[in-house]
One Martini backbone bead per residue (centre of mass of N, CA, C, O) as a GRO file, in nm:
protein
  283
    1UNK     BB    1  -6.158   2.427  -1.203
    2UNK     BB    2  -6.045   2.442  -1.521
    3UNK     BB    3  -5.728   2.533  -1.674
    4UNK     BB    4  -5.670   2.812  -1.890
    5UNK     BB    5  -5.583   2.930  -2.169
    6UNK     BB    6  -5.496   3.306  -2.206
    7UNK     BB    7  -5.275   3.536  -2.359
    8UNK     BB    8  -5.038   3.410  -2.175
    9UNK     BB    9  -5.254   3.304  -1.948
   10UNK     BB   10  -5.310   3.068  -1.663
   11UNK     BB   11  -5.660   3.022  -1.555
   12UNK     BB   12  -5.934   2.996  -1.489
   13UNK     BB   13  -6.222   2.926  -1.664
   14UNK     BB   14  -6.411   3.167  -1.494
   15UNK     BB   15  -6.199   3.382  -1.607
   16UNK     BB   16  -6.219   3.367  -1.880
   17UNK     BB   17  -6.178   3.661  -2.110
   18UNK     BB   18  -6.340   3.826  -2.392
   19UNK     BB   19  -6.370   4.053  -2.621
   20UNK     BB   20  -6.629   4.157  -2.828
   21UNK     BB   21  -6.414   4.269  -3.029
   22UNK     BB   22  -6.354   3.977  -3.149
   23UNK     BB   23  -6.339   3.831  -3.465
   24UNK     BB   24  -6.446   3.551  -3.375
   25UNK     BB   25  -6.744   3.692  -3.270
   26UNK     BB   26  -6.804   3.852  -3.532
   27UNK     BB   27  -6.668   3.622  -3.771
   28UNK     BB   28  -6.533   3.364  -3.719
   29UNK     BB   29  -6.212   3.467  -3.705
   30UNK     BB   30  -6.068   3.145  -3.735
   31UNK     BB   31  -5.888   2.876  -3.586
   32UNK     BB   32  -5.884   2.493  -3.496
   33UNK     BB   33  -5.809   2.245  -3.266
   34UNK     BB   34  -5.786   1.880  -3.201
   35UNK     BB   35  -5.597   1.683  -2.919
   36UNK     BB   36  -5.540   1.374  -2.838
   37UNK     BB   37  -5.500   1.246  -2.485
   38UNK     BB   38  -5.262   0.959  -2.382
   39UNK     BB   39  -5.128   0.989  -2.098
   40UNK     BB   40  -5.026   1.249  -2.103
   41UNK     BB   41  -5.000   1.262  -2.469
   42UNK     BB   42  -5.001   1.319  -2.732
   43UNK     BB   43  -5.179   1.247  -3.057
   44UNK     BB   44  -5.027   1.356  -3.320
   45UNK     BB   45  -4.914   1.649  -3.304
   46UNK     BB   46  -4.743   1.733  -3.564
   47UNK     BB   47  -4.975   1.758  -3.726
   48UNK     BB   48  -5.183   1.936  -3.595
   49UNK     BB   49  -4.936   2.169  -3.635
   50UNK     BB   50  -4.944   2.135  -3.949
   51UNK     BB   51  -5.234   2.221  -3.971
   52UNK     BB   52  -5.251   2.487  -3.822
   53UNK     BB   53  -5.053   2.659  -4.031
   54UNK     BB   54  -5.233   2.626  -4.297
   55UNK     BB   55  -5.494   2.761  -4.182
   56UNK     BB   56  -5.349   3.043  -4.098
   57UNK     BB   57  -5.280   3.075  -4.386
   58UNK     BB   58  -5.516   3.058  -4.526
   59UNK     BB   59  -5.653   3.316  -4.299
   60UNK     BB   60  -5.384   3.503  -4.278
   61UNK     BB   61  -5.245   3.440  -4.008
   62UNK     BB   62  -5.040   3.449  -3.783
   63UNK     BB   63  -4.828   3.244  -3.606
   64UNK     BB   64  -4.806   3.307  -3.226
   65UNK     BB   65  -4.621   3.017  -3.250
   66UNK     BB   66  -4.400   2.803  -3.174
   67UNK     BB   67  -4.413   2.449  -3.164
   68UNK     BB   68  -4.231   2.504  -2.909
   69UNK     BB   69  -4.443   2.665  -2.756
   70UNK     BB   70  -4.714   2.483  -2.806
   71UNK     BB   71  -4.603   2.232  -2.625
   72UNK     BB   72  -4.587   2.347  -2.375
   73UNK     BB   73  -4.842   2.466  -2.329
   74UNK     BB   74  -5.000   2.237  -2.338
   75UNK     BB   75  -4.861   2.062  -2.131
   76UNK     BB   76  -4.926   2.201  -1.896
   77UNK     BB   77  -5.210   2.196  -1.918
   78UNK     BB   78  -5.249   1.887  -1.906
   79UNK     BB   79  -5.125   1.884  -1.630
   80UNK     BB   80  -5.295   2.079  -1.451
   81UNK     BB   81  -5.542   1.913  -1.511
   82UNK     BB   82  -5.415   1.580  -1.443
   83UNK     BB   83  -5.386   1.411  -1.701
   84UNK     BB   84  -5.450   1.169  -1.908
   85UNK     BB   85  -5.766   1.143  -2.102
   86UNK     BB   86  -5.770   1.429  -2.345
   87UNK     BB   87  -5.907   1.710  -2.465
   88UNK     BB   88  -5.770   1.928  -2.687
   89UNK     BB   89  -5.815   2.282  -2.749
   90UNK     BB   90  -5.726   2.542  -3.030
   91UNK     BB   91  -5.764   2.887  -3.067
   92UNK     BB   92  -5.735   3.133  -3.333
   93UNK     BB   93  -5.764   3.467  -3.390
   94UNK     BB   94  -5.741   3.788  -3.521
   95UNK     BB   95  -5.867   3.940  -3.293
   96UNK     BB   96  -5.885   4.295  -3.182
   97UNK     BB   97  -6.136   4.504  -3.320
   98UNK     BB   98  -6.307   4.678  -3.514
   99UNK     BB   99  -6.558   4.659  -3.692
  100UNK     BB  100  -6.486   4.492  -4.022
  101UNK     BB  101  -6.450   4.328  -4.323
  102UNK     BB  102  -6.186   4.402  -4.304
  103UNK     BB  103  -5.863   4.362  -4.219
  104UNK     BB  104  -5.676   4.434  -3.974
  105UNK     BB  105  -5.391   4.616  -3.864
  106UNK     BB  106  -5.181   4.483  -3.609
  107UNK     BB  107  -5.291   4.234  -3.466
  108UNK     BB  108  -5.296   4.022  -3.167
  109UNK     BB  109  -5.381   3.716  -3.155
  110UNK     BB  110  -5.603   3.506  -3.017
  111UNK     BB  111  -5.507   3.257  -2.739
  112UNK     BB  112  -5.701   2.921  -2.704
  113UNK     BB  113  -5.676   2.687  -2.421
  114UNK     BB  114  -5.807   2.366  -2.372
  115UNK     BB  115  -5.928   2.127  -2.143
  116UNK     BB  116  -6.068   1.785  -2.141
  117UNK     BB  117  -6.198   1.501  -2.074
  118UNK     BB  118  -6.236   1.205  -2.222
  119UNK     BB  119  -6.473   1.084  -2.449
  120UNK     BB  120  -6.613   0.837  -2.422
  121UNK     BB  121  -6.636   0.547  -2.637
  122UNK     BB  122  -6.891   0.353  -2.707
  123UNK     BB  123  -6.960   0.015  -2.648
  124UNK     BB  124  -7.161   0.024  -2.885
  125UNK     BB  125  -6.970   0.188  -3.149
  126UNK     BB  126  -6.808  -0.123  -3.171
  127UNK     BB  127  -6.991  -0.347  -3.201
  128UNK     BB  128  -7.252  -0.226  -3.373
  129UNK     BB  129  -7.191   0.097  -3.438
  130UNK     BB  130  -7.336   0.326  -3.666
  131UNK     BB  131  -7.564   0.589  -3.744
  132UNK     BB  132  -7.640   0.720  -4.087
  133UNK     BB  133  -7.682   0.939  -4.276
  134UNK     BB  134  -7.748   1.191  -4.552
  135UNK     BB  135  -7.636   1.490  -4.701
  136UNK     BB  136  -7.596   1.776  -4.810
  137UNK     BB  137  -7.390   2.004  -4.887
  138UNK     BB  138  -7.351   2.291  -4.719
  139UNK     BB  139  -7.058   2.418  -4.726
  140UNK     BB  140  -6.821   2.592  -4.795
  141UNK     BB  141  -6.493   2.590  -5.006
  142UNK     BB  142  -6.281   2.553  -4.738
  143UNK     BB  143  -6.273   2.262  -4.578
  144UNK     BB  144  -5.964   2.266  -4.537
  145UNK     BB  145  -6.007   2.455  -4.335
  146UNK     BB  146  -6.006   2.492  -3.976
  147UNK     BB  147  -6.269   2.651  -3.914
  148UNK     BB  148  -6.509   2.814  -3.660
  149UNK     BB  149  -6.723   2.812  -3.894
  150UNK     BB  150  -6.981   2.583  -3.765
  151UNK     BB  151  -7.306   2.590  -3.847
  152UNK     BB  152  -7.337   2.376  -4.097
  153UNK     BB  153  -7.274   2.145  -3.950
  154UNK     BB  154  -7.446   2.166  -3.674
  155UNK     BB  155  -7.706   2.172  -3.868
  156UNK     BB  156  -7.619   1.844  -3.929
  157UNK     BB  157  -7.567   1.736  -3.669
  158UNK     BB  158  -7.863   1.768  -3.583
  159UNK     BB  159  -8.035   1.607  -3.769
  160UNK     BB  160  -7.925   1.345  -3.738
  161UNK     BB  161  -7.998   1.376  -3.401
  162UNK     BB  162  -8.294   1.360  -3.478
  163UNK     BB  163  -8.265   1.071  -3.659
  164UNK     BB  164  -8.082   0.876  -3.486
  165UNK     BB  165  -7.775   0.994  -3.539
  166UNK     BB  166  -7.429   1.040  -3.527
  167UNK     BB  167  -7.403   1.098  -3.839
  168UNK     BB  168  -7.330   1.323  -4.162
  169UNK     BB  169  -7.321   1.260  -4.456
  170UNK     BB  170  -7.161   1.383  -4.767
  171UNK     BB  171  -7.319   1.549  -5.039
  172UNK     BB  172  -7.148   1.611  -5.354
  173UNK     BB  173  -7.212   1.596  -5.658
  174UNK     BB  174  -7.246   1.281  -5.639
  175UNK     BB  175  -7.044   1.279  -5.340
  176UNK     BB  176  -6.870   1.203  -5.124
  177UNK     BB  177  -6.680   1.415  -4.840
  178UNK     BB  178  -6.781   1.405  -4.569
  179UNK     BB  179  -6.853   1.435  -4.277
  180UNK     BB  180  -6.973   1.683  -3.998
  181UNK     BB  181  -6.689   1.570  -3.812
  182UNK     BB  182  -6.529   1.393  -4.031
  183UNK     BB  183  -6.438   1.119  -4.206
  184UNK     BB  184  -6.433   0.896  -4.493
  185UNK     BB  185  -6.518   0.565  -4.588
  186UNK     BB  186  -6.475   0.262  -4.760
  187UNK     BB  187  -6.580  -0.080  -4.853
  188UNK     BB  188  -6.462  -0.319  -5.109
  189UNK     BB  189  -6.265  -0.613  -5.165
  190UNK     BB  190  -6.077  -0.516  -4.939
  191UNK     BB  191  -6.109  -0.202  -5.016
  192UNK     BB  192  -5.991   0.127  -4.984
  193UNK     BB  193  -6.216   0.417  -4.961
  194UNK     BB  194  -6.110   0.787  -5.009
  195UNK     BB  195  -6.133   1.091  -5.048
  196UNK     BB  196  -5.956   1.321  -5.196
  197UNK     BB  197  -5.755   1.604  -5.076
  198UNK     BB  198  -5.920   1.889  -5.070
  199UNK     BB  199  -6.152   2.161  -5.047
  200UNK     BB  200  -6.391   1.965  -4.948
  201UNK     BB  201  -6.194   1.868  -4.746
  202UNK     BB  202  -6.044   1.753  -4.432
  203UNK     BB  203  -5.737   1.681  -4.333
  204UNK     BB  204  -5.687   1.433  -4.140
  205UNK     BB  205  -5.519   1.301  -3.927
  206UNK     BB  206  -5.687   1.015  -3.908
  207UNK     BB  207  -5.657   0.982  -4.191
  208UNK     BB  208  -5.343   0.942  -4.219
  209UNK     BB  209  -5.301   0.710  -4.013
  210UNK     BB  210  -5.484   0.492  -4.160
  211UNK     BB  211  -5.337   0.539  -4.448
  212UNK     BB  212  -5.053   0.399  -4.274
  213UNK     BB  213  -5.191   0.146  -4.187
  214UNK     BB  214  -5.215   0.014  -4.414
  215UNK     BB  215  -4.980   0.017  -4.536
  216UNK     BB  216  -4.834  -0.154  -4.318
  217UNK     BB  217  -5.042  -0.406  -4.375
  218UNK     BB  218  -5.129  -0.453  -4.670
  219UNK     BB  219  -5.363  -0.253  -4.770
  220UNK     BB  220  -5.602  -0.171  -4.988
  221UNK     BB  221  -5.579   0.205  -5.100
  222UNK     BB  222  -5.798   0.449  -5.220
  223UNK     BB  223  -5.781   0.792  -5.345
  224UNK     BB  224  -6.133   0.874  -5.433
  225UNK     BB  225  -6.396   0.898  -5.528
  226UNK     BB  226  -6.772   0.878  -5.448
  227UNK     BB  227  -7.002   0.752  -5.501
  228UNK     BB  228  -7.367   0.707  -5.374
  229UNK     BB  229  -7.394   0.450  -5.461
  230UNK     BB  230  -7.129   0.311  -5.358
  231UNK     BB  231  -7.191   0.383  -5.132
  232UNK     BB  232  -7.447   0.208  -5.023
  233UNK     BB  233  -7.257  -0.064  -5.199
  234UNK     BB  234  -7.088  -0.126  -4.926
  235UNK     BB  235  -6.908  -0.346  -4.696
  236UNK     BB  236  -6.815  -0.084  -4.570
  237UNK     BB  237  -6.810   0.195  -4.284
  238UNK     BB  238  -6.647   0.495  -4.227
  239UNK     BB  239  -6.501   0.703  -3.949
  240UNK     BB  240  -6.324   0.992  -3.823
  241UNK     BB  241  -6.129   1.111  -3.593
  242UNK     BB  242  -5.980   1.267  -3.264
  243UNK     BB  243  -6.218   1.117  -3.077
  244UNK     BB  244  -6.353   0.858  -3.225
  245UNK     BB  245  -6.143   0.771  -3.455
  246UNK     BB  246  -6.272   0.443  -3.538
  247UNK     BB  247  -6.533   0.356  -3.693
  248UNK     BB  248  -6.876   0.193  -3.762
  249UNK     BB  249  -7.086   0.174  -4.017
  250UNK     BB  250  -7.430  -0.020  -4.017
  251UNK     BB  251  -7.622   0.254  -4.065
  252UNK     BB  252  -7.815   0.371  -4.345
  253UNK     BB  253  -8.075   0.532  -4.427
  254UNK     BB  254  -8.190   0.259  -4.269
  255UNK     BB  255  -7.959   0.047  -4.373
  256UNK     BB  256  -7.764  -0.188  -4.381
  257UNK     BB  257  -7.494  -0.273  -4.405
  258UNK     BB  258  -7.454  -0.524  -4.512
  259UNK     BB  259  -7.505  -0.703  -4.203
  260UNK     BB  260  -7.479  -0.479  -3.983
  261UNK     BB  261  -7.161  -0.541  -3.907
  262UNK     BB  262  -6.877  -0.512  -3.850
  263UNK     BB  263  -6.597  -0.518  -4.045
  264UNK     BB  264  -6.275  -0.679  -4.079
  265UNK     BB  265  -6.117  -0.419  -4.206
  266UNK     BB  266  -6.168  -0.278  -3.904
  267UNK     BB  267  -6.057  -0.442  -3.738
  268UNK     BB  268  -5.801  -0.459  -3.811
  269UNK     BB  269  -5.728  -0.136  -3.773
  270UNK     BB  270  -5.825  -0.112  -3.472
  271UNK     BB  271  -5.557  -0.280  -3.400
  272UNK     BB  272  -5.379  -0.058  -3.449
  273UNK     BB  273  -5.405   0.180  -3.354
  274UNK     BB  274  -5.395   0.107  -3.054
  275UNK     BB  275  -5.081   0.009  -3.105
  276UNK     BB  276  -4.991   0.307  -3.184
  277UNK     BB  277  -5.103   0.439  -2.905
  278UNK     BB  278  -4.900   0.244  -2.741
  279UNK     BB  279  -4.605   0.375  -2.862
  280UNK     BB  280  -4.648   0.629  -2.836
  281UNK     BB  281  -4.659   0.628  -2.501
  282UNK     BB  282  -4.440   0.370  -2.426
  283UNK     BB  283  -4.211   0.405  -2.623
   0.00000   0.00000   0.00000
């Protein structure tokens, strides 16, 4: 059984127990980090952590760990569980308190951190690409916070997932905010496009690196709204996350994009980001 974190000891999984009324149980009250771990390394902590912070920030709990106090925590964890390519979980909650929907005062945010091995990405969702839909946004105002209250999600993610695709990119007044689960970008004339940072989508790590890596190969990339008519008549789409990196989307709401196979700025793309998981790790 997997060693878990959770309120300053390291136990089995079968052994950490939580309050029933702890506010993550009864209102969803809490954020939640995923990092990527490859060879026993996190990959791009800092970002993670100083997203985890500004969540905090959103809503309103203080941050129960410094920086250096998380990646000990985090580190430990990974040793134990046996190190190589895990997904670490981290979630903080405002605590346990009687159930009221006003904050209670002086609680002590309750904190949990698993690890588990990393689900590899199918090598055909390299080579063929993935199938998505487009879907209503329906999720809360405030996406920019990586907040536990993931139901809007879910119930998108199982819908996309009901309709043999993998991912459910999301319409809010006609224009992309990003998948249920993911970011999203466009190719046009081998140029990228992403929505702009806002409260209607998550600030991603992994799209920060893209960003990052856009620039260091001197691609151009504009950060700015895209409409469903433009998605449709993309040369390239793609998604990111923490844990499925950067894929290719090659059918859309049953339609081909382009030629229906990942397209050449997605493959330049994706080999550095391996290139930079190597540095990062080995370097």
């Amino acid at each position: 059984m997997a060693t878990v974190y959770l309120n300053g000891e390291y136990t089995s999984a079968d052994h950490a127990k939580v309050s029933v009324f702890d506010r993550g149980f009864l209102f969803g009250d809490g954020v939640y980090e995923v990092i990527p771990v490859y060879e026993g390394r996190c990959f791009e902590l800092e970002g993670h952590l100083g997203r985890l912070q500004r969540s905090l920030e959103g809503v309103r709990i203080t941050n129960p760990q410094t920086n250096a106090e998380w990646s000990a925590i985090i580190q430990t964890l990974i040793d134990q569980n046996g190190g190589g390519d895990q997904s670490v979980y981290l979630q903080v909650t405002r605590g346990v308190a009687p159930r009221d929907h006003l904050f209670p005062a002086n609680t002590t945010p309750s904190v949990f951190v698993m690890s588990n091995p990393m689900q590899l990405i199918p090598d055909a969702f390299k080579l063929q690409g993935i199938k998505c839909i487009t879907l209503p946004d329906i999720r809360w105002q405030r996406c920019d916070i990586k907040a536990i209250t993931l139901l809007a999600n879910s119930l998108l993610k199982q819908q996309a997932h009901e309709q043999g695709a993998q991912e459910a990119l999301l319409i809010k007044d006609g224009h992309l905010t990003e998948g249920a689960a993911s970011n999203a970008y466009i190719v046009k004339n081998d140029v990228i496009y992403t929505p702009p940072k806002s409260s209607e989508l998550l600030p991603g790590i992994t799209r920060d690196v893209v960003l990052s890596l856009a620039k260091r190969a001197g691609i151009e990339l504009h950060q700015q709204l895209i409409t469903e008519a433009e998605l449709h008549d993309a040369d390239e789409i793609w998604i990111s996350s923490s844990t499925r990196e950067v894929l290719p989307v090659t059918v859309l709401d049953d339609h081909p994009v382009a030629s229906g196979q990942p397209g050449p700025v997605w493959q330049a793309l994706i080999a550095l980001y391996q290139q930079l998981k190597q540095e990062q790790n080995l370097g």
